[in-house]
C-alpha positions in Angstrom: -81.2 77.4 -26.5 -78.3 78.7 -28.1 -80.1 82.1 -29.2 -80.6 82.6 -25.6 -77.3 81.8 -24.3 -75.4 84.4 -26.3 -76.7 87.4 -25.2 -75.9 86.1 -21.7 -72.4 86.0 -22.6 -72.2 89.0 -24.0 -73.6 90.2 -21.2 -71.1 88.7 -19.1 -68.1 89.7 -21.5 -69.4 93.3 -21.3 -69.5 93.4 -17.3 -65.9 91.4 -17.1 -64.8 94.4 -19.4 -66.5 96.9 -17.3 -65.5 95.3 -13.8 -62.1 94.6 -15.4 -61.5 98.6 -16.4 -62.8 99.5 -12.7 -60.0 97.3 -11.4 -57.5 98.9 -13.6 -58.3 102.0 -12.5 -58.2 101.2 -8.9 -54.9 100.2 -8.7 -53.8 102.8 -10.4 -55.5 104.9 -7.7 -53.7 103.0 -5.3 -50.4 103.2 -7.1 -50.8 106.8 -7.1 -51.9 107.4 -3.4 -48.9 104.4 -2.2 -46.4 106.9 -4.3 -48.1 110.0 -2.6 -48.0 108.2 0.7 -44.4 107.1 0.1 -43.6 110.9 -1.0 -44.4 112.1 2.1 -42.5 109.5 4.1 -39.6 110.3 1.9 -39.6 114.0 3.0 -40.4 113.8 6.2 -37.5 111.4 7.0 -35.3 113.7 4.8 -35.9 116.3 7.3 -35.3 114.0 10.0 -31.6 112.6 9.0 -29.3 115.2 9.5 -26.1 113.7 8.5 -24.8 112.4 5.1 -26.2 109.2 4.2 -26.0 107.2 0.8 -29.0 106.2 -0.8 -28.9 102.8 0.7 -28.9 104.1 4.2 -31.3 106.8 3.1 -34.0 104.0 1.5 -33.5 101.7 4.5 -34.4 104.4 7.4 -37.6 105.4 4.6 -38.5 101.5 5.1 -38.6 102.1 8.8 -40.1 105.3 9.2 -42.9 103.9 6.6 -43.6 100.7 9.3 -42.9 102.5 12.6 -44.0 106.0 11.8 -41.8 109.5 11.6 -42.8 109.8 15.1 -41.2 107.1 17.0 -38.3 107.3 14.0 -37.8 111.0 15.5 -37.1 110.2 19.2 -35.6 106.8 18.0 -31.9 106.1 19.6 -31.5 105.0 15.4 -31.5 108.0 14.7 -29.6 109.5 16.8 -26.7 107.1 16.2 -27.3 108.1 12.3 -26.9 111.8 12.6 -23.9 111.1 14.9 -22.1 108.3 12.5 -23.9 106.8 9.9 -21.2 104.3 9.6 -21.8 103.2 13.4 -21.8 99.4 12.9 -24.4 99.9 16.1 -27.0 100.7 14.2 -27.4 97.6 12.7 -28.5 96.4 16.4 -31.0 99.6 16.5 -32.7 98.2 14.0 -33.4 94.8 15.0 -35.2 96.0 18.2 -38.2 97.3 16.0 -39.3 94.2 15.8 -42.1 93.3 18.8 -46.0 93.8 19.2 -47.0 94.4 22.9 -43.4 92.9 23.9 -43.6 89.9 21.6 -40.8 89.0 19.2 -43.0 89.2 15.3 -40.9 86.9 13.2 -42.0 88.9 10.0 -40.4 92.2 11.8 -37.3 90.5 12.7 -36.9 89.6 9.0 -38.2 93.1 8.0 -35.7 95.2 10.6 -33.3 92.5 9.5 -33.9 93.5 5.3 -33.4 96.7 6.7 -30.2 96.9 8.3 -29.0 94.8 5.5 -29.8 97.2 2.9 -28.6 99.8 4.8 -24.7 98.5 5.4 -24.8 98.0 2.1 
């Protein structure tokens, strides 16, 4: 029994190495395409803000462009008041309306637009 057994788990311990290597390598596939992803967000909202805007600010409007998309961030009234005054303590309130679905209040975008606006006054 115990001749039979073993090459079993060998078996096993050779496809967990081989599954386990496949893994690897797809995350690191996704870490690459998030980063490539990100990258792009990263320039696109860079041509986007206009004004002079710390990192903070900078990282916080990514944030949003990366869950809202460059599009609505473009014709957003966010940034608008951004490339006007980035210290206008009214965007803080332009961020926290990003946060329904199809008119209904998401409690994880409230918190999100709320990270956001934090991060960005800060």
């Amino acid at each position: 029994f115990i001749l039979k057994v073993r090459p079993m788990l060998n078996w096993i311990g050779e496809n967990y190495d081989v599954f386990a290597s496949r893994r690897k390598r797809e995350i690191q596939i996704g870490n690459y395409l998030f980063d490539t992803i990100i990258d792009d967000f990263v320039r696109m909202t860079d041509a986007l803000v206009k004004s002079d805007v710390s990192e903070n600010n900078f990282s916080a409007i990514v944030s949003f462009a990366f869950n809202v998309g460059t599009g609505n961030l473009k014709k957003s009234t966010l940034l608008k008041k951004v490339n006007a005054d980035p210290n206008d303590k009214f965007i803080e309130s332009q961020f926290l309306i990003w946060n329904k679905v199809k008119g209904v209040e998401v409690k994880g975008l409230t918190n999100r637009r709320q990270a956001e606006s934090k991060l960005y006054f800060t």
